[in-house]
C-alpha positions in Angstrom: 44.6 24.8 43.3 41.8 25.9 41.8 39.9 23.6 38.6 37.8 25.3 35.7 34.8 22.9 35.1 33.2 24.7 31.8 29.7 23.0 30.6 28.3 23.9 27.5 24.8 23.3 26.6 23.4 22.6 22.7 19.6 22.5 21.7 19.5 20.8 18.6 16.9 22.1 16.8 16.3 19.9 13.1 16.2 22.1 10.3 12.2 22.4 8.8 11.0 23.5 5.9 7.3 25.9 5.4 4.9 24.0 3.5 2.3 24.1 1.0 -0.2 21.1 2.0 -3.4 19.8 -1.1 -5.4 17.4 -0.4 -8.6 15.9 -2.5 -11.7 19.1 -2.1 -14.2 16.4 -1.6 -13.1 15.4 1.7 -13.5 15.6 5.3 -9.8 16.7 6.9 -10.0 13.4 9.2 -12.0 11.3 7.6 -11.1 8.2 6.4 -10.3 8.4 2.6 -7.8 7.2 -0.5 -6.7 9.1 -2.9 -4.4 9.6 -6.0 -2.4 12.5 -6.9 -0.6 13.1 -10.5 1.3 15.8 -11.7 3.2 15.5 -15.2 6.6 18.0 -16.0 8.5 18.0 -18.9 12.6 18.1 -19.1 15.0 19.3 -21.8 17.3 16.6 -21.2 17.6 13.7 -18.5 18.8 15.2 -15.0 21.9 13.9 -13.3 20.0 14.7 -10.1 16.5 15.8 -9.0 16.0 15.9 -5.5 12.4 15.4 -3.8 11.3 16.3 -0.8 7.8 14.4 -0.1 5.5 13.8 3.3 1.8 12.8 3.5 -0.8 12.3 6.1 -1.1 9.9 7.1 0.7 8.0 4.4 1.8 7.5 0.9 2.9 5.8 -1.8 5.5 7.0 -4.8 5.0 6.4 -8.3 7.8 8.2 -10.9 6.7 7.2 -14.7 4.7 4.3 -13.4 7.4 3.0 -11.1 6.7 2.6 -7.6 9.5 3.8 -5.4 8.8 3.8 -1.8 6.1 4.5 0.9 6.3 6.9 4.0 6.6 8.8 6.0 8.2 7.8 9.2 5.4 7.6 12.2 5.5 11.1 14.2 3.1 13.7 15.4 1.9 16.9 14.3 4.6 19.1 15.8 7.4 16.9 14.1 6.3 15.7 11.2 9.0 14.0 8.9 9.4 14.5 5.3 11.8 12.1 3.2 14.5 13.0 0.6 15.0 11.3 -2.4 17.0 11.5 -6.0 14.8 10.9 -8.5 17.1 11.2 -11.5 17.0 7.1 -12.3 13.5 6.7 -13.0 13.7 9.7 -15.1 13.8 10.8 -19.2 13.5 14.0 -21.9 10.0 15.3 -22.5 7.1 14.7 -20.4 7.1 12.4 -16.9 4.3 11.6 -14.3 4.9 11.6 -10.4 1.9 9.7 -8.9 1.4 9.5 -5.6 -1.7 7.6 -3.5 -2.3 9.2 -0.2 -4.7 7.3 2.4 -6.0 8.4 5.9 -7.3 6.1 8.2 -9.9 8.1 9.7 -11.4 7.2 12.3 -10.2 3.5 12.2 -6.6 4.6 12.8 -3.9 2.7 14.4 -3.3 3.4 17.6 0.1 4.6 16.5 -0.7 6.9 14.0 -1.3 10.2 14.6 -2.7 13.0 12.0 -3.4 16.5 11.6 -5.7 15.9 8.6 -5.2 14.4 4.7 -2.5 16.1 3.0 0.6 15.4 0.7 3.4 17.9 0.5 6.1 17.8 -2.4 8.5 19.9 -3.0 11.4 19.5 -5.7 13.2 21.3 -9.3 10.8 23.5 -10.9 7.5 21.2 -9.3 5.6 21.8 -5.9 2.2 20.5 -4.5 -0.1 23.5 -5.5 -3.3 23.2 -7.6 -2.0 22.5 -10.5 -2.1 18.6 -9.3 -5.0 16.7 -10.4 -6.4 14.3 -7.6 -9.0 11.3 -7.5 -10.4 10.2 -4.1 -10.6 6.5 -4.7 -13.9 4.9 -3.7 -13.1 1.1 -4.8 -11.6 1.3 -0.9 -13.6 0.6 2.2 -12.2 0.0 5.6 -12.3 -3.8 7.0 -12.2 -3.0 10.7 -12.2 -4.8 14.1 -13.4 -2.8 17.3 -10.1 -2.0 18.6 -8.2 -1.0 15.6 -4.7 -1.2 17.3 -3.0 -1.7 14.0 -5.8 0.6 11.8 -7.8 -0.9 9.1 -7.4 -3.3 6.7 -9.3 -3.0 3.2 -12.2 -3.8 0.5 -10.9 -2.9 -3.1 -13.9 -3.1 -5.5 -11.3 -3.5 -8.9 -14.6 -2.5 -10.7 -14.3 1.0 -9.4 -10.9 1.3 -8.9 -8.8 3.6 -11.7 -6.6 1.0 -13.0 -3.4 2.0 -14.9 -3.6 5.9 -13.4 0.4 6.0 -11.8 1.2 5.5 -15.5 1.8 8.6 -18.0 -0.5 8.1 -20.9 -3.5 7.6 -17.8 -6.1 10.0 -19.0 -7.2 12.2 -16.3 -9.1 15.0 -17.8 -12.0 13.9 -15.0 -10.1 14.1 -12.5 -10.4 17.3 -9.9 -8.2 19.8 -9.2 -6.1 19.3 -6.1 -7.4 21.6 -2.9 -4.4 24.5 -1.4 -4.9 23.8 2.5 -4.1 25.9 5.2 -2.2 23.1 6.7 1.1 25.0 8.3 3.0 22.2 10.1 6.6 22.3 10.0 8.7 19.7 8.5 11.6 17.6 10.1 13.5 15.4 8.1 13.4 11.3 8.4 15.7 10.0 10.7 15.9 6.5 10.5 16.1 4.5 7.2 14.3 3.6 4.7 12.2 0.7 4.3 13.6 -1.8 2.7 11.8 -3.4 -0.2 12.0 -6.8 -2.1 10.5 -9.4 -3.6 10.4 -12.5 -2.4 8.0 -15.8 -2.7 6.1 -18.0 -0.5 7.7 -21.1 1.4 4.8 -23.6 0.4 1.0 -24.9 0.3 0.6 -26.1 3.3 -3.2 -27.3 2.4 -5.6 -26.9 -0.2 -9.0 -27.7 -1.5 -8.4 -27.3 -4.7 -5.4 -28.9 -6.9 -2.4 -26.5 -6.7 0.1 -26.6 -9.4 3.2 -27.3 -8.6 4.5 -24.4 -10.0 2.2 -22.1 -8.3 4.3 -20.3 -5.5 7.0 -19.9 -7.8 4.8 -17.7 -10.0 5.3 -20.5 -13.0 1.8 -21.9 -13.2 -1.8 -20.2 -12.6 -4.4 -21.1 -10.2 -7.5 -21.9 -12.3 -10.8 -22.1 -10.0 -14.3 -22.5 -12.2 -17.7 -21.0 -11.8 -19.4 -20.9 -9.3 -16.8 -22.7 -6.7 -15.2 -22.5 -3.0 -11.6 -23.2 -2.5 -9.6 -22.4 0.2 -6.0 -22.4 -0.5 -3.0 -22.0 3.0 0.3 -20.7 2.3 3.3 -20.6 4.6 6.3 -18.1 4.9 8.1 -20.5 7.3 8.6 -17.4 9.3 6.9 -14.5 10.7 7.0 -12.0 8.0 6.1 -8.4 7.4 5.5 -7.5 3.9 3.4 -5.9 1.1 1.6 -9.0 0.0 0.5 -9.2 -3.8 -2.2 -11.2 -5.7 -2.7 -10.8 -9.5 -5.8 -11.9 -10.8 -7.1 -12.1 -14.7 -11.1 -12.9 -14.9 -13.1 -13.7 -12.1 -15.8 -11.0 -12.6 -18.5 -11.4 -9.4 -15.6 -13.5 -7.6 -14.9 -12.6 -3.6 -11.2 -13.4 -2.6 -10.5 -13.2 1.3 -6.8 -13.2 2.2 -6.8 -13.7 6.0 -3.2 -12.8 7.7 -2.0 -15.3 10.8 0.7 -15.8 12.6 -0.3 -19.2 13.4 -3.5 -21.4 13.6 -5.8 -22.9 16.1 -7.0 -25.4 17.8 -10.8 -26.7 18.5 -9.6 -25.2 22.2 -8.4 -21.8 21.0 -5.1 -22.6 21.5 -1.6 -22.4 18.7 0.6 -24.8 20.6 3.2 -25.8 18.7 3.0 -23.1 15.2 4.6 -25.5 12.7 1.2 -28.0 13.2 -1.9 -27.3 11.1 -3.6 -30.3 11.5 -7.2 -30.3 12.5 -6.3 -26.1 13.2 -8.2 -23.1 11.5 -7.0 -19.8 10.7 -8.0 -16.8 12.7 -7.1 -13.0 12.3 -7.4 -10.1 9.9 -8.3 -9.7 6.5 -8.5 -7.8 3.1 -11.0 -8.4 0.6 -10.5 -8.3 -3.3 -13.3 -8.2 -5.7 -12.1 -8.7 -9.0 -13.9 -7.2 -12.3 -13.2 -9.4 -14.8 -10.1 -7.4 -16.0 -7.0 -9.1 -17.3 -3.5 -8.6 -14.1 -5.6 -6.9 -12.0 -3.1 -6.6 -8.4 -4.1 -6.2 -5.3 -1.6 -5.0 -2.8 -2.6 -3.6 0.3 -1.6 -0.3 1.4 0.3 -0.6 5.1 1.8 -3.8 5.2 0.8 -7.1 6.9 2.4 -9.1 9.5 1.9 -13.4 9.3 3.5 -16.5 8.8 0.2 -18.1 7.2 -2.0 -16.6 4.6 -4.8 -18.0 3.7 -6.8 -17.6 0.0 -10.7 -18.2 0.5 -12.2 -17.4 -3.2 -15.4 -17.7 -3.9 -16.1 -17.5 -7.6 -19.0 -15.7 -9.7 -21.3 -17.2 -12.9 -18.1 -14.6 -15.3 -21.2 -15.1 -17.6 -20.0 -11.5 -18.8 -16.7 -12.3 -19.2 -16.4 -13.1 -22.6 -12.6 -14.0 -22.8 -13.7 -17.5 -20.7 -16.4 -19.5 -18.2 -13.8 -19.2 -15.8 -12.2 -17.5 -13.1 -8.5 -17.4 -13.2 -6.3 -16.5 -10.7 -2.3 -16.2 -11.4 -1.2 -15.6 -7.9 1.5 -13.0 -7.1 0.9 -13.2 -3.6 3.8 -15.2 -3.0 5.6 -12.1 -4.1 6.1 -9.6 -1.2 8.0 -6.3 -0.3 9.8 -7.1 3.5 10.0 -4.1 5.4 12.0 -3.3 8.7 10.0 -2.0 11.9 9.4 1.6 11.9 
């Protein structure tokens, strides 16, 4: 008796999608840069839907009417690029609405992960497109904070006195700002295929150790931290946990201040050595940082742009004279940084 054995074979090929890449005209294709896009729209009536496609390189970050949505795109490389889909009906109203978006390359200084073509955001959606119409900013209150080997790409420097506070929000006047650049960026598009990040808040576990007084309320976002002129004060929180997240810190005063936020999974020893990572004692913190230098402005936040990875976090502020800061003789910090977005691996 003679068997049949039939074998069929199936290339799945993902659907893509031609698109129309800008990017800011004042900038190298590689080179390490942030930037802010804005495009306003108007609509007759609210939308029951309004589906987005958006993608970046490497990264963004989604604002809809001052609202921040999500970040992306999923990790790939230039012959699969993945866009993500999104409804953004919710955060939507009649007459006139802003989609912001902050696009950062990490240049040089990238992570070994990350691959690029060169800086670009792509959006497609009802009646709106990246074209030229976009207006664009290339942010320079951001400098890289880099170690030699860069496995995990750059942390950051934010200047707040040069940063464009309030621009994700619609009545940001942007007359100033420069019209985005068409590219001749032709990739092809694949859509995301795992999920999205997920994003909440959440507070810190505790103050492990201080030299300052803490209120008690502090980590629960009830009481500021209040540091004078012309001070040090290191300040050590704990997760309890290793933790990736979006950490934030909101800051009123403190004009000519310096805050370094140093990321750890655990401390060390006069040796070098963790041991045992619920012990602090006689241990110092060691790893990577960001650096926020406040302007004097009232809930200024800094929140870096890729997220961070610790269990410790630890505040070294070193305050200005504030001389010009006429509100008060003091720096004041209100600490969100307790407050985090926890992501999943991607």
């Amino acid at each position: 008796m003679i068997q049949r054995f039939f074998v069929s074979l199936f290339l799945l090929i993902p659907f893509t999608v031609a698109a129309q890449w800008i990017a800011p005209p004042d900038v190298a294709a590689g080179a390490y840069n942030v930037s802010h896009f804005r495009k306003t729209f108007v609509l007759d009536k609210k939308p029951k839907s309004f589906l987005i496609k958006i993608s970046a390189d490497n990264r963004y970050r989604l604002y809809v009417n001052g609202r921040s949505l999500t970040t992306g795109p999923q990790r790939s490389d230039a012959a699969h690029w993945r866009y993500d889909s999104l409804d953004l009906a919710p955060y939507l109203h009649r007459g006139e609405n802003l989609i912001g978006v902050t696009v950062w390359n990490q240049g040089a200084y990238a992570a070994w992960a990350q691959l690029s073509a060169q800086t670009g955001l792509w959006l497609r959606g009802p009646g709106i497109q990246t074209d030229n119409s976009w207006r664009v900013w290339r942010d320079t209150a951001y400098a890289a904070v880099i170690d030699e080997l860069h496995i995990v790409g750059p942390y950051e420097q934010v200047n707040a006195a040069a940063y464009p506070w309030g621009w994700e929000q619609p009545d940001y006047n942007d007359r100033h700002w420069k019209q985005a650049l068409l590219t001749n960026d032709q990739r092809h598009l694949l859509p995301r295929n795992i999920p999205f990040p997920e994003e909440r808040w959440q507070r810190f576990l505790s103050v492990r150790r201080a030299d300052t007084q803490v209120p008690g309320g502090f980590v629960r976002g009830d009481a500021p931290l209040t540091i004078d002129a012309h001070q040090q004060a290191k300040i050590l929180l704990e997760q309890g946990e290793l933790t990736t997240a979006f950490p934030q810190l909101l800051v009123s005063g403190g004009k000519g201040a310096k805050i370094k936020i140093t990321y750890a999974e655990a401390l060390y020893d006069s040796t070098g050595n963790k041991h045992n990572r619920n012990e602090i004692a006689g241990k110092t913190i060691r790893g990577r940082y960001d650096v926020f230098l406040p302007d004097g402005g009232e809930g200024r936040v800094f929140q870096p742009l890729y997220y961070r990875t610790f269990r410790y976090v630890e505040l070294a502020v070193q305050t200005g004279s504030a001389v010009n800061d006429t509100r008060r003789e003091k720096s004041v910090y209100s600490l969100s940084l307790p407050r985090k977005c926890l992501l999943p691996l991607q």
